[in-house]
C-alpha positions in Angstrom: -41.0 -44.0 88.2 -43.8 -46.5 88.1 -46.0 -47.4 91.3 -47.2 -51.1 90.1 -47.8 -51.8 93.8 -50.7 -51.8 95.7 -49.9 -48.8 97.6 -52.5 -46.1 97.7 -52.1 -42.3 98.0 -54.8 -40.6 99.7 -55.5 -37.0 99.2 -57.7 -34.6 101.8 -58.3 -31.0 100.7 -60.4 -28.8 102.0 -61.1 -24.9 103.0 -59.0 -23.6 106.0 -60.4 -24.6 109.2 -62.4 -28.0 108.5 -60.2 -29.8 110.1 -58.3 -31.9 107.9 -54.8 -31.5 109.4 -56.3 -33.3 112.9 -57.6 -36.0 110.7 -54.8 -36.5 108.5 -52.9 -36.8 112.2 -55.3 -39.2 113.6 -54.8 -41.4 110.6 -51.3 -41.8 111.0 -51.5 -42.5 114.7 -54.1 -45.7 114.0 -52.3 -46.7 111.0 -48.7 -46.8 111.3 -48.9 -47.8 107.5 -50.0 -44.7 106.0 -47.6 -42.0 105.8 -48.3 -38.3 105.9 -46.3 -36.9 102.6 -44.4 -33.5 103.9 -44.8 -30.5 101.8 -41.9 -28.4 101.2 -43.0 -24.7 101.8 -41.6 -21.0 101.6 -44.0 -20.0 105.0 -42.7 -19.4 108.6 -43.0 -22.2 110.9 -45.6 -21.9 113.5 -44.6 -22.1 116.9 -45.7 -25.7 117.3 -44.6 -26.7 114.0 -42.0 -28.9 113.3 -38.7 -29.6 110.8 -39.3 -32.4 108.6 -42.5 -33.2 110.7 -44.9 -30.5 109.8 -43.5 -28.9 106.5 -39.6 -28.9 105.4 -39.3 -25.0 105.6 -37.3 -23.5 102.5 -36.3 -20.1 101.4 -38.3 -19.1 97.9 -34.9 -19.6 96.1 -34.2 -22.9 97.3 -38.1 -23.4 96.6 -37.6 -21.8 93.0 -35.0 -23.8 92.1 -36.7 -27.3 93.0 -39.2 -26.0 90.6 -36.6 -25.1 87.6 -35.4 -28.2 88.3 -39.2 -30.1 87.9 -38.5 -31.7 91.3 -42.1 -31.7 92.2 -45.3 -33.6 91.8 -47.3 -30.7 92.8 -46.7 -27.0 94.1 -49.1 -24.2 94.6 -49.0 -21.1 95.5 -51.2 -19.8 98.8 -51.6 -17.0 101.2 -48.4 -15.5 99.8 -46.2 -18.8 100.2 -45.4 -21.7 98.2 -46.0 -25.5 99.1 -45.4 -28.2 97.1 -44.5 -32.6 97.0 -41.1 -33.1 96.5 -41.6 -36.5 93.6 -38.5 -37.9 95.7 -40.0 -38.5 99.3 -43.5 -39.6 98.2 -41.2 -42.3 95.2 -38.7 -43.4 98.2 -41.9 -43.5 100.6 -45.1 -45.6 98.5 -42.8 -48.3 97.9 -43.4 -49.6 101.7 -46.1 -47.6 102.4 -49.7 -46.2 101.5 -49.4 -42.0 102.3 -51.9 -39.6 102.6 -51.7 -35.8 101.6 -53.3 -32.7 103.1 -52.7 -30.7 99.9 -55.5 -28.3 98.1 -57.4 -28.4 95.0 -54.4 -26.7 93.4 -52.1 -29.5 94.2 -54.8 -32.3 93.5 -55.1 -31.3 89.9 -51.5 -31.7 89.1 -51.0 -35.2 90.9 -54.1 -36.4 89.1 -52.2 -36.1 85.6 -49.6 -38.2 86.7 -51.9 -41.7 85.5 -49.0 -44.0 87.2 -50.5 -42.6 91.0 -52.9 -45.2 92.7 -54.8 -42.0 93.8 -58.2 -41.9 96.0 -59.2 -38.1 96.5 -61.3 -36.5 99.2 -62.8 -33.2 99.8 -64.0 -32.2 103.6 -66.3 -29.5 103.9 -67.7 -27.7 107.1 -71.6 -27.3 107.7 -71.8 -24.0 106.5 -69.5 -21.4 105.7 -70.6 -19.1 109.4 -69.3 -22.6 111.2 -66.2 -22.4 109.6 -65.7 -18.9 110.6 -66.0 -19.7 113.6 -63.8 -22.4 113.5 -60.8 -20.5 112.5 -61.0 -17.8 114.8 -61.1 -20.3 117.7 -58.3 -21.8 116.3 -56.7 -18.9 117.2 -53.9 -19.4 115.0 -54.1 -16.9 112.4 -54.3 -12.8 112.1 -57.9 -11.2 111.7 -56.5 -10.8 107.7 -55.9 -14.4 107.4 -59.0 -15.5 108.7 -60.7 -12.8 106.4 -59.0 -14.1 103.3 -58.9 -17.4 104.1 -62.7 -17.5 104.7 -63.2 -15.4 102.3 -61.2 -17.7 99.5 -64.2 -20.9 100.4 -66.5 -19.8 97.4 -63.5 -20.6 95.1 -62.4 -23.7 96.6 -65.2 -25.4 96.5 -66.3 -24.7 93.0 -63.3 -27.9 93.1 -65.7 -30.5 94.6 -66.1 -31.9 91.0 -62.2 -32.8 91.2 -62.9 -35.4 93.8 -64.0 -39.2 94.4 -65.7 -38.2 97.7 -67.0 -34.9 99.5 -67.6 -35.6 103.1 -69.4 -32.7 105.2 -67.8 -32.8 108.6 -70.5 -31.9 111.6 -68.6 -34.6 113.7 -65.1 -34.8 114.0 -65.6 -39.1 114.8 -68.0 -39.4 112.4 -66.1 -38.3 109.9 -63.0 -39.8 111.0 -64.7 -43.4 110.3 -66.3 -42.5 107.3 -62.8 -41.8 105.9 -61.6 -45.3 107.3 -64.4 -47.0 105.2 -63.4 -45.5 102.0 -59.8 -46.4 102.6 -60.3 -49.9 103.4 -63.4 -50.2 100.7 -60.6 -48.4 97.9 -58.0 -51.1 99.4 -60.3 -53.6 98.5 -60.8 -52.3 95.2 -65.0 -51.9 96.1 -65.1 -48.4 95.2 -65.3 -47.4 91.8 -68.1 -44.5 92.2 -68.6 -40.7 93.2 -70.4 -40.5 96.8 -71.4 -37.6 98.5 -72.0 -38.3 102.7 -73.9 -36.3 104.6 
């Protein structure tokens, strides 16, 4: 399917814990406009996780299958489960709507082949790799292991940086919050055609 609109996709990737899902959320609540794309994965919900909200929670056959039958944009396999874009939902959605994705650098890669995606990507990164430590085990969502391999799994990530149109370092939640505003309306505005790193 071709995307000749003027619809964008925005993807936001980065390590566990920066803080990307609470962005991607506030996004959504300013701008009624952009959608948030919902993955498809194999993992438990969380308690305050929703159907069709959060994820859409599948078994790994159903999720298997999808991929047999080259149902998906993107998928990735994480932590044990798979996630992945179903091409249906984000086709049906872009057509009235600009949508942003909280995917990783796994799932970036693959949407950047398809050429036909009006794609602007964005990395988020925490001050320092001790912060974001700290910041998952406050978030008190995830077992001691988790937090061990997902901490331990940011020296691969970000070797990714290179994959994306902008990195932004987020040391304030606000701050970085508006920064990501300006590079959506600047890319609406077709403005930005360069790599920026903000500090």
């Amino acid at each position: 399917m071709s995307h000749d609109n003027e619809n964008i996709m925005i993807i936001l990737s980065s390590p566990s814990g920066v803080g990307k899902t609470t962005i991607t959320k506030k996004i959504q609540q300013k701008y009624p406009n952009i959608k948030i794309s919902v993955s498809h994965t194999t993992r438990t919900p969380r308690s305050n996780e929703l159907e069709g909200v959060d994820y859409n929670f599948v078994s790994h056959k159903e999720f298997k299958k999808l991929i047999i039958d080259n149902k998906f944009y993107e998928y990735a396999k994480i932590y044990g489960n798979y996630y992945g874009t179903l091409k249906k939902n984000v086709d049906d959605m872009v057509i009235k709507n600009d949508i942003i994705f909280d995917i990783d650098w796994q799932g970036t890669k693959q949407l950047s082949k398809f050429e036909n995606l009006n794609l602007i990507k964005i990395y988020l990164i925490a001050n320092n790799k001790e912060e974001l430590k700290d910041r998952l085990i406050k978030r008190n969502q995830n077992t001691k292991d988790e937090i061990d391999k997902r901490f331990n799994s940011f020296d691969s990530d970000i070797k990714h940086w290179n994959d994306y149109d902008f990195i932004i370092i987020n040391k304030n939640l606000e701050v970085c919050f508006k920064q990501i505003e300006n590079i959506i309306f600047n890319f609406k505005e077709k403005k930005t055609t360069f790599f920026q790193t903000f500090q």
